[in-house]
C-alpha positions as CSV (number, residue, x, y, z in Angstrom):
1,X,-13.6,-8.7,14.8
2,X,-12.4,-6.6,17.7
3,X,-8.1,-5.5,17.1
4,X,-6.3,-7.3,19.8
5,X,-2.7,-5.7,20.8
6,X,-0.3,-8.0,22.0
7,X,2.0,-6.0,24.5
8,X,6.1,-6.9,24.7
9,X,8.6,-5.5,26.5
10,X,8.9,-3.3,30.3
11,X,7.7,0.2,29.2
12,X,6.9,2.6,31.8
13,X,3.6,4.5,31.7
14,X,5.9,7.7,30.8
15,X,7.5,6.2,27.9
16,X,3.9,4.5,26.3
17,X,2.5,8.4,26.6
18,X,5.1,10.0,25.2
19,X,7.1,7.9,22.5
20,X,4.3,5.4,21.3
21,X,5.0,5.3,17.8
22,X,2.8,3.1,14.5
23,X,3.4,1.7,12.1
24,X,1.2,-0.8,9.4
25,X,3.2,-2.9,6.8
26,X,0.6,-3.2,4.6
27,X,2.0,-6.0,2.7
28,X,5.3,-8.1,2.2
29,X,7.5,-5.7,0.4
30,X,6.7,-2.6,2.9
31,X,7.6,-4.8,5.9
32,X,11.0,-6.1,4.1
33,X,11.5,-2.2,3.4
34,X,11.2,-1.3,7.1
35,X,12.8,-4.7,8.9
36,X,16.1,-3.9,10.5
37,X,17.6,-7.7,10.8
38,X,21.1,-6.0,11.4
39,X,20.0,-5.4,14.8
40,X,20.8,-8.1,17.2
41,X,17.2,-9.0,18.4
42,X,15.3,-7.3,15.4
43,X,14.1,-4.0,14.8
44,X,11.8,-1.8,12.6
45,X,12.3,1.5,10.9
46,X,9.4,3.7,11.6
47,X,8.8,7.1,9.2
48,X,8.4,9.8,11.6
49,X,9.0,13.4,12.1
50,X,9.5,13.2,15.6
51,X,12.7,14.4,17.2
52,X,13.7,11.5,19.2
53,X,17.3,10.6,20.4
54,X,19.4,7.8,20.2
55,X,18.5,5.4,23.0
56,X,15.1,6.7,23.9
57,X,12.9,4.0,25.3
58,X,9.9,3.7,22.6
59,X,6.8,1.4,22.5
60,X,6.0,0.6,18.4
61,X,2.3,-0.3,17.6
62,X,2.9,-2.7,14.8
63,X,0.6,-4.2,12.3
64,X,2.2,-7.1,10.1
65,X,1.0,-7.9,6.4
66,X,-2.2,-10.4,6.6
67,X,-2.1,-10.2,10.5
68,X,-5.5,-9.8,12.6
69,X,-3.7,-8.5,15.9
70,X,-1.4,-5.6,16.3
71,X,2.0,-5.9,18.8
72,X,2.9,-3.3,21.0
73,X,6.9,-4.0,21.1
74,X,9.2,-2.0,23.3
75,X,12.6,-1.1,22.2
76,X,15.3,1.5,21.9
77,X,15.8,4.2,18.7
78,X,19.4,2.9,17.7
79,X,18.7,4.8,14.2
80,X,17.8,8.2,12.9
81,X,17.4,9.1,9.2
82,X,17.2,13.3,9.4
83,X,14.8,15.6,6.9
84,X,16.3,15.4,3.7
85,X,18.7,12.4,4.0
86,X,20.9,11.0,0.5
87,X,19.4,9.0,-1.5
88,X,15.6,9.6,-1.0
89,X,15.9,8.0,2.4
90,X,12.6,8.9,4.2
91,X,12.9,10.2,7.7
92,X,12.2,8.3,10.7
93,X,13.6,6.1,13.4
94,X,15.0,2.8,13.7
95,X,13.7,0.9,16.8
96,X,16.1,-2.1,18.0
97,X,13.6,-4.6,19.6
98,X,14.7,-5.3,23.4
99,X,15.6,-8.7,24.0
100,X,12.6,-10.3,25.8
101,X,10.6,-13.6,24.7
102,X,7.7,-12.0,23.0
103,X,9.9,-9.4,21.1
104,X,11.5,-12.5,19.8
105,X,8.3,-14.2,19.0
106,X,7.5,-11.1,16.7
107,X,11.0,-11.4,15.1
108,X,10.4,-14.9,14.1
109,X,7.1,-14.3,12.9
110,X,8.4,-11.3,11.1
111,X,11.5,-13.6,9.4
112,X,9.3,-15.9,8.6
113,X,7.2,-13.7,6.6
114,X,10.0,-12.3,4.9
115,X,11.6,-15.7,3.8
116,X,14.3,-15.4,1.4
117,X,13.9,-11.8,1.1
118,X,16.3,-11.3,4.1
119,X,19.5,-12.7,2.2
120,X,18.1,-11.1,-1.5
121,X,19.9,-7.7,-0.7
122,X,17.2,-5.0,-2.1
123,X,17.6,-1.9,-0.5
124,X,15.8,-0.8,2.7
125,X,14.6,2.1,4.3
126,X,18.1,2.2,6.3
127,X,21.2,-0.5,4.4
């Protein structure tokens, strides 16, 4: 079966070169660990070395746990977790989802997925 990507969001051609970022939630757990639902319309914390700076426009290629097609979703990094962060925090960015219908579709789909793991309070890759 050929990977579909389902595109979100008003990225320029500049911004899908140059900050197109991955990631792959292998299963249930990984994807609660990396789900930012503090953010108003969703977002995802992506391990990364990459130095990118609050507010730059980003384009994440994400794969969701027992999900044939990946989303391309466009957002902004509203996070950063630096080298060596407390509390074996890895590094990476946190990517708030912009606030267009099929970012939202992903959200839902994401929330549903996670259930009653959003109100269980485990610790996450950024709270």
């Amino acid at each position: 079966m050929a990977e579909q990507l389902i595109t979100t969001g008003t990225m320029n051609a500049s911004a899908l070169r140059y900050n197109m970022l991955q990631f792959s939630a292998p299963n249930v757990n990984a994807l609660y660990a990396h789900y930012i639902n503090k953010f108003q319309n969703g977002g995802i914390f992506v391990p990364t070395s990459r130095a990118l700076e609050l507010g730059a426009e980003v384009i994440v290629a994400l794969t969701l746990p027992e999900r044939p097609e990946r989303f391309a979703i466009g957002g902004r990094v509203a996070w950063v977790t630096p080298a060596h962060a407390q509390h074996g925090r890895r590094q990476g960015i946190g990517v708030a989802f912009e606030a267009d219908d099929k970012s939202k579709a992903v959200r839902a789909i994401i929330e549903t997925t996670l259930g009653d793991m959003l109100t269980s309070g485990r610790g996450t890759q950024t709270f």
